[in-house]
N, C-alpha and C positions, 0 to 999 in steps of 0.2 A: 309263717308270720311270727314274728318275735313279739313275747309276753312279757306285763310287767309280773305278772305274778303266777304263782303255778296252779295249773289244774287236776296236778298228780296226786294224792293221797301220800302217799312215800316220799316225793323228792319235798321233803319241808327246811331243809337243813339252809338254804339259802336265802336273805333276805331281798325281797322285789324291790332293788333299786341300781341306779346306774352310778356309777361311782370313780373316781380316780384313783388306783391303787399300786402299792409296791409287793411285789411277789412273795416277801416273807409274810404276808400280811392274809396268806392264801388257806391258814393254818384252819380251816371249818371245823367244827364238831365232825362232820361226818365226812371229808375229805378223805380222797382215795389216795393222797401225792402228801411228802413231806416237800416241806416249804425249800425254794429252789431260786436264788438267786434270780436278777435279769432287770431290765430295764420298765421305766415307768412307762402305763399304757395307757388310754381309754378302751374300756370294755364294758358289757352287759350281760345281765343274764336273760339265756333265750330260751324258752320252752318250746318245743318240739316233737314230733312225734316222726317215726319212719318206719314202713309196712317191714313187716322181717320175714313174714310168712304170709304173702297179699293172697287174695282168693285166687287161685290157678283155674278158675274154669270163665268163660268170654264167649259171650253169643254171637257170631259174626253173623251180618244180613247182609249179603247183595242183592241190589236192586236192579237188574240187567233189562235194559232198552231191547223189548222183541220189536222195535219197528223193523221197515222196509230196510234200512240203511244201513241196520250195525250188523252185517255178520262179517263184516274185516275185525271190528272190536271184539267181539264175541268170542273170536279164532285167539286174538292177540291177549284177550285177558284168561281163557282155558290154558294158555300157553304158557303165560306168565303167574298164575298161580302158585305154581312150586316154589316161585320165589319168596312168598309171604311166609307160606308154611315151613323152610327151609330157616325161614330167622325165628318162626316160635319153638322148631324144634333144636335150636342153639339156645334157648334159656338153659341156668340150672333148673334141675329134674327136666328137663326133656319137653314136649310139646303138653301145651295144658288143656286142661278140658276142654273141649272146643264141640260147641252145636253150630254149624254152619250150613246154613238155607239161603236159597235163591228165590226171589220174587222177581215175576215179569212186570215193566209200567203199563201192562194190558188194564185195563178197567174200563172199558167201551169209551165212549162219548155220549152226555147226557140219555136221552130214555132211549136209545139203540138208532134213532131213524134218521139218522146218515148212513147206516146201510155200510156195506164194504165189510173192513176189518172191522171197523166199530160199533156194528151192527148187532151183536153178540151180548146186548143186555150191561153185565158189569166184566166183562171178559173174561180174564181170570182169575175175577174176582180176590184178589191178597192173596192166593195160593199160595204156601210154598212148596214148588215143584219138585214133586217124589214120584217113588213107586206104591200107585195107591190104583188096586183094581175096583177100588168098589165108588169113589168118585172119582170118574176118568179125568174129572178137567185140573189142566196145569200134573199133569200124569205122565211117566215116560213108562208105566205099566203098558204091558200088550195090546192091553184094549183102552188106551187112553188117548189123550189128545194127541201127543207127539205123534203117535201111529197113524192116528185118524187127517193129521192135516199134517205132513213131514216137509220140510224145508226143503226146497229142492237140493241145494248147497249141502246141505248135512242132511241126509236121508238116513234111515234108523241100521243101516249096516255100519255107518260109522260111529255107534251106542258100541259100549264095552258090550252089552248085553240087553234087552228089555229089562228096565227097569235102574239101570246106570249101577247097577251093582248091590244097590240095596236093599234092604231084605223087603217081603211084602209090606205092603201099609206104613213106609216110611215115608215121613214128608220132611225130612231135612237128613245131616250127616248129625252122628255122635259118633266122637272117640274120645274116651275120656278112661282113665287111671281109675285099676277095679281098686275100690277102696280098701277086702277084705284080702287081696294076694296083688304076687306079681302079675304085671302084663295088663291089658287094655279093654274096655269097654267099647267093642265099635257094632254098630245096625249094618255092615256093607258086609259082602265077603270078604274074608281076612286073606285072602291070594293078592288083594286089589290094593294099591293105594288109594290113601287118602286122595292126591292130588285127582288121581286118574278118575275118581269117582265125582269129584265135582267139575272137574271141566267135562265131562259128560252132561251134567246137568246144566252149566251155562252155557252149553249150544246147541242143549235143546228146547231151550225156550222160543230157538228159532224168532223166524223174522215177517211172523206174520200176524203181528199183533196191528194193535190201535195204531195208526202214526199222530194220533193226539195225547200223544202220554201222558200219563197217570203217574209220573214218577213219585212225586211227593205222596200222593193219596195212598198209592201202593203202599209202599212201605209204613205210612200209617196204620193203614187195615191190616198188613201181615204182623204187626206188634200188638195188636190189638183187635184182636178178632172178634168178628160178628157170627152171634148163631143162628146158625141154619143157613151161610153163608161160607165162611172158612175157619167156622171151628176148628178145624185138623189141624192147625196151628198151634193150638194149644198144648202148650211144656216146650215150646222151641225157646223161651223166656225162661231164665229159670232167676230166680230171688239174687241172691247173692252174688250172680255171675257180672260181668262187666259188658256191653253191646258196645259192639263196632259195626257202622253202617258205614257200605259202599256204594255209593251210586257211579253206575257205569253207563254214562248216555250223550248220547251225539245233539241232543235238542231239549229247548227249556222246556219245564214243566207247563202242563196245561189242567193240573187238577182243576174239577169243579164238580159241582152238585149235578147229579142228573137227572134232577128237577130243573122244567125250563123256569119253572118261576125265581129260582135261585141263578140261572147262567144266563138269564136275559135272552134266552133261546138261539145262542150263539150255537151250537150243537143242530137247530131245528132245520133238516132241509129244506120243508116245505117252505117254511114260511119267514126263514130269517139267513136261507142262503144266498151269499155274498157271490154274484156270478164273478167278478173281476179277481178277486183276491185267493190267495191256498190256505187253506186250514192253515200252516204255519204262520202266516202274517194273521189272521185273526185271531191267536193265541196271545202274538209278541206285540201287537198293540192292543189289547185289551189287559195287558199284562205288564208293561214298561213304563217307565218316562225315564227323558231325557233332560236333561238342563231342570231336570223337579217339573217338567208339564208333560203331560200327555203326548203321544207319537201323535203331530199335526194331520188333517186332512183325513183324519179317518172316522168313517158317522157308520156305527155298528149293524144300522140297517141298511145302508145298501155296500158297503165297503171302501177302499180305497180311492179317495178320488182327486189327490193331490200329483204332484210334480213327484219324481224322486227325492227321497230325504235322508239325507248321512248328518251325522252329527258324533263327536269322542265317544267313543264308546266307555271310555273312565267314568264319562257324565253321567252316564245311562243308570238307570237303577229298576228295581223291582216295584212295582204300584201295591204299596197297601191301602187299608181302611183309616179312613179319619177316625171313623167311633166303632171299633169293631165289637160294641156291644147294638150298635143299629146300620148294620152293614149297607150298603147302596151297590145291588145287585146290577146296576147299570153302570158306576163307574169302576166296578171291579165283580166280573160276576166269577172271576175264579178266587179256589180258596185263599184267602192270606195267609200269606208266608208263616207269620207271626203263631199261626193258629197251629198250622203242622208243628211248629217248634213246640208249643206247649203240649200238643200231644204226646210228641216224642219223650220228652223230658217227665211226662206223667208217669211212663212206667219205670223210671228209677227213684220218682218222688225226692226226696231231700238227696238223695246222693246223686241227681242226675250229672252234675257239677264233676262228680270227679270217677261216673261209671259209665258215660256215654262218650263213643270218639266217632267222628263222622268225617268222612275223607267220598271225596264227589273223584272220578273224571271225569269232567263233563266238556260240552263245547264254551272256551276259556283260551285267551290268547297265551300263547308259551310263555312261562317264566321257568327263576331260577328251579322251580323243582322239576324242570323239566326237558328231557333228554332226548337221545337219537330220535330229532325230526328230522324227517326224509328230506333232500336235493328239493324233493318238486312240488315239496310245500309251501301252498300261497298261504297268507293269511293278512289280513286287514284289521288295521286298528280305530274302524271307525264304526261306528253303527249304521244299517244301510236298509233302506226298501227303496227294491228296486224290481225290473222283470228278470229273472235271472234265464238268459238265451241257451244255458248248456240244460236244462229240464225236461227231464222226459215224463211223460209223453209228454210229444210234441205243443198240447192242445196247452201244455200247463206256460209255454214259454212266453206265451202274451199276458197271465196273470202276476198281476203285484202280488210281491213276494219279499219277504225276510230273508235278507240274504247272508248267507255263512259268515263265522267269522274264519274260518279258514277252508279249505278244499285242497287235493292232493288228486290229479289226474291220472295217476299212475294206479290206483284203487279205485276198482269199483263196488258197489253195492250189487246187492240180490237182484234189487229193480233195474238195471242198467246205467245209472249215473252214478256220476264219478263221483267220489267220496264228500260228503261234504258236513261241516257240522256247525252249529249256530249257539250263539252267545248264549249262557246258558245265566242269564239277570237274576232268576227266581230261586234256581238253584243255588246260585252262590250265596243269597242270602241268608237263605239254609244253611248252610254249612257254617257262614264266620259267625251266626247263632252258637256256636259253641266255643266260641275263644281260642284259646290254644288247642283247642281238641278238634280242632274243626281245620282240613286241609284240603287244598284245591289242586288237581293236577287236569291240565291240558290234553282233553280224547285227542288233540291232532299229533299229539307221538306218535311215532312209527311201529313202538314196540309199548307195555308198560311193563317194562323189567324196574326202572326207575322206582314209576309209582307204587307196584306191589311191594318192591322192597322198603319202601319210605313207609307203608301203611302197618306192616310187618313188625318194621322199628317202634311204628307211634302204639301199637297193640302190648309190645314187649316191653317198652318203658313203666307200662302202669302195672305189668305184671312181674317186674324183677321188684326186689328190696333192696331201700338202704340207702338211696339217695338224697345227699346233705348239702344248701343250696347255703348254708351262713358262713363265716368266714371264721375256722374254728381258733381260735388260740392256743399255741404255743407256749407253753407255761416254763418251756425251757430252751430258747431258739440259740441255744449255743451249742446242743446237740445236735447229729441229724435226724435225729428220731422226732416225730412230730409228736408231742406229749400235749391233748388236748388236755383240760378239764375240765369233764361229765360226771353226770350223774345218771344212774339209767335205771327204768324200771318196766321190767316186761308186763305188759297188759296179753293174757289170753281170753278170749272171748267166751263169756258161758252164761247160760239160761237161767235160773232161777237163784233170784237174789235171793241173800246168805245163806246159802247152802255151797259148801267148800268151798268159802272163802271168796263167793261172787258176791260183789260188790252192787251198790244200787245202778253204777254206771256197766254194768253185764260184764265185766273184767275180773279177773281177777290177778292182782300186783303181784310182784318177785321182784326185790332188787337183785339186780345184775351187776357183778364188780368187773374192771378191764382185764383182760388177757391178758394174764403173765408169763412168763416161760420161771423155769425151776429156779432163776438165780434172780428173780423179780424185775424181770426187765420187761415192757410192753414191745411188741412187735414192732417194726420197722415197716411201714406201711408204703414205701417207695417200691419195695421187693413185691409188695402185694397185691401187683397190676396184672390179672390174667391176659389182656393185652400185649405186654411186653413178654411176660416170663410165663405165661402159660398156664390153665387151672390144674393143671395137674400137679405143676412148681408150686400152686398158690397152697393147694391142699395136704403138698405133702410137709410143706413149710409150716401149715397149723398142725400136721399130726403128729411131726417131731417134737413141735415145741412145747406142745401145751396138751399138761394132760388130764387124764378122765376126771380126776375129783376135783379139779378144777372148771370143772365146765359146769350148765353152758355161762360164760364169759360173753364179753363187745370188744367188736375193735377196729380199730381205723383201717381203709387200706382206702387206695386209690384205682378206679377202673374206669380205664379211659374207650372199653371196646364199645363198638358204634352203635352196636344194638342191643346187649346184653349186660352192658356197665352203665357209666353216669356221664354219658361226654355233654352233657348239659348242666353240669352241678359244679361247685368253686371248687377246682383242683379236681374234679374227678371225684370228690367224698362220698367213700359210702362208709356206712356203720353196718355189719353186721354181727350176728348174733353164732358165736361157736357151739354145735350143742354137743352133750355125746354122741360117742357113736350110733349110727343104727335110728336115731330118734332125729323128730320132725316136729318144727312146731305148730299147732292148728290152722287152718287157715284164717284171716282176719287177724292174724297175731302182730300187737303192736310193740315198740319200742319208743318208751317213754322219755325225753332225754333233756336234764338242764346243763347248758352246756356256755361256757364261757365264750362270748364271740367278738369278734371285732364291730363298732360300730363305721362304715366303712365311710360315711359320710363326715367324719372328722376329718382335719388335712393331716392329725399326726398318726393318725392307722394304717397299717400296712394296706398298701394300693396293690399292693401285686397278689398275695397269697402266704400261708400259711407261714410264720417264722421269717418271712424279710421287713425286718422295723428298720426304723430309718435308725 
């Protein structure tokens, strides 16, 4: 966001105002450029800042669906894993600290007495599933749950080993850069990879949890643990780190209280069970509207008892609270959406905004981010209760039912029907709660090579530096060389104000002058594309040019690579920071920057990019 005035300490030299000028006219007190011919412009001054050294460590959370139905997904996301990890370990420095845990949507169904999967009190309670002998549940230790109740589909000879590789008493992965020497921090065997260690653990959460998922709740409680519950959670958060949630699930959420006094005793078999209707339709009408009213013909004591009802499914939305400070447990006795988001966003407090990224596959009809779906994929664009006749067991096919928004008969599930997954309303609300950080990909892919790699990308975006989104000016567009004019001042992060030179705001300033090579010339930032010409041309091009007593220095380049550059920024701009050799700057290290911009909303400002004036 551009500033009228500066919040730098250091950059004082320019005055906050917007002005029409001629380039002789550019002569500052503390100007880094002699004055340089060229044509009249509109411009402004913008204050900005750009990570130069972002925190390299990102808590990833998946939230993996153990129902009856996802162990095709289960297969396809262990499968496709490497793909994520394959674009963090292409940042510069290499893969970043990374804590990555799996939570099941197991968390029973209200006080346990619907019996079955759900039966099991809070199921697996937030866990995140490790090697943990001394509490078995959500365990792939020897004497843990995996052992104790094994997926027939993945039975425990197909585990790298008991315990997925990691050491005892691990309840997520660490690999993280030993801060004191070369080489790496990881709780697994170091024979094993990364990848190989966690698609162990995401298909062993198997599929024999709640099929009333817990998605949302899960992963609340695993971020935020209760004690004497799933404390063992605790440090899988770490302060400074960045969290990226994944939700991986075939079906919308059905958090709720399991208190009947809070769910309306939607959960109660005895006495509030719907003979007509599946668990699935008592969640997605108790849980939807359509057209902004309620799914019609449906009276939560005895169930279903309307005609078939399709309606857009675009219409369709998630039911919240009118007063979600005086909730009405009858017209919405599961949690509101609104309330998991505030949870969520509690444990990054002011920084949730730009430390939390939330990407779903959930059941979501195909769009653009979404690839190799199979030949004999149906899918419907409408919202639908109906009986659905291909249901097994058989007894289930005369009960009203929430019907898919897509199915693929060519896959089957553990339970013997054929693949199918449902609109996932609650979920999605969740997720575009987080704006751009928030991304939805379609479970009815065949594969998610796509998705991992797009979540990969959205992970690695917030952990590269130097991405400049203003339209910089040109101070000499008769050259080829893009000659901004900035001002720059490195912000490092430190603890106790005024003591060496920390500031009240925890920084402490250095002005930074531009990159020059020996004969005063700034680099050519066309050349400076590791996309086109490669990092090793980019670094041997700064090692030639520019040297030690001149460092560390700023400088333009443009990178246009898909995951590891700025293909979302004006021209590909990034600014980064040359240091000496051998030297790194802290993590949280900022770049302070007043830099001359186009206002782009005039008609006489360059429309296209850097140096083309009319």
């Amino acid at each position: 966001m551009a500033h009228r005035s500066s919040r730098f300490s250091l950059l004082c030299c320019w005055r906050p105002l917007r002005w029409v000028f001629a380039l002789p006219l550019l002569l500052w007190a503390c100007s880094s450029k002699a004055p340089k011919p060229g044509p009249k412009f509109i411009g402004e001054e913008t204050d900005f800042q750009v990570l130069i050294s972002p925190e390299r460590a990102v808590d990833i959370l998946f939230m993996v669906d153990n129902s009856p139905s996802m162990d095709p997904k289960q297969r396809a996301l262990a499968a496709n894993f490497p793909k994520m990890i394959s674009v963090l370990q292409s940042l510069p420095g290499g893969l970043p600290d990374v804590h990555i845990g799996v939570v099941s949507s197991n968390m029973g169904a209200g006080n346990g007495a619907m019996g079955g999967n759900c039966g099991n009190g809070l199921g697996d309670m937030g866990l995140l599933w490790g090697n943990d002998s001394v509490n078995t549940i959500a365990s792939v230790a020897a004497n843990g749950s995996y052992f104790a109740n094994p997926d027939p589909s993945n039975p425990p000879p197909a585990l790298i080993a008991p315990g997925c590789g990691l050491y005892d008493g691990q309840r997520w992965i660490e690999d993280i850069q030993n801060p004191n020497q070369a080489g790496r921090i990881q709780n697994y065997d170091p024979t094993l990879q990364l990848a190989d260690v966690f698609s162990c653990l995401a298909k062993a959460v198997g599929v024999g949890g709640c099929g009333e998922e817990h998605q949302l709740q899960a992963t609340r409680v695993a971020l935020i643990p209760q004690a004497g519950i799933n404390d063992a959670n605790n440090g899988f958060l770490r302060p400074n780190a960045y969290l990226a949630i994944v939700l991986v699930t075939d079906e919308d959420d059905c958090s709720a209280s399991n208190y009947n006094a809070d769910n309306d005793n939607m959960f109660d078999m005895v006495n509030k069970r719907n003979a007509g209707d599946t668990t699935s339709l008592r969640c997605a009408a108790r849980g939807h509207l359509c057209g902004g009213s309620p799914i019609p013909s449906y009276d939560p004591a005895v169930g279903y008892m309307g005609l078939p009802f399709t309606y857009p499914f675009s219409d369709c939305s998630a039911k919240t609270q009118a007063d979600p400070n005086n909730p009405d447990h009858v017209y919405l006795p599961l949690y509101d959406v609104r309330e998991m988001v505030e949870s969520v966003n509690w444990v990054k407090q002011v920084e949730a905004a730009q430390k939390i990224l939330v990407s779903g596959i959930i059941g979501w009809p195909p769009g653009a981010n979404d690839t190799a779906l199979p030949a004999s994929l149906q899918t419907y664009s409408d919202y639908r209760i109906d009986k659905d006749t291909t249901s097994l067991p058989a007894s289930q096919k005369a009960l009203w039912d929430y019907m898919p928004i897509c199915m693929d008969p060519t896959q089957q599930s553990a339970d013997g029907n054929i693949y199918k997954a449902y609109g996932g309303l609650r979920l999605k609300q969740f997720i575009d709660a987080f704006g751009a950080n928030g991304k939805v990909f379609s479970i009815c892919s065949a594969d998610f090579t796509n998705a991992m790699t797009q979540i990969g990308n959205s992970i690695a975006q917030v952990l590269k530096p130097g991405c400049v989104n203003y339209a910089l000016i040109d101070t000499d567009p008769t050259t080829p060389v893009t000659e901004p004019e900035c001002q720059a001042v490195e912000r490092v992060p430190c603890t106790e104000v005024y003591k060496d030179g920390c500031l009240e705001s925890l920084f402490t300033e250095t002005r930074l002058n531009e990159c020059k090579d020996s004969n005063g010339n700034i680099l050519d930032p066309s050349g400076l594309d590791p996309s086109v010409v490669g990092q090793a041309q980019v670094d041997a091009t700064l090692t030639a040019s520019i040297s030690e007593p001149s460092r560390p220095c700023w400088y333009l380049s443009y990178d246009s690579s898909p995951a590891t550059g700025c293909p979302n920024a004006f021209k590909n701009q990034r600014i980064s920071v040359l240091r000496p050799m051998g030297t790194v700057a802290p993590p949280g290290t900022m770049l302070a920057l007043q830099c001359l911009t186009c206002a782009l909303t005039d008609a006489i400002c360059p429309p296209l990019g850097v140096g083309e004036y009319p």
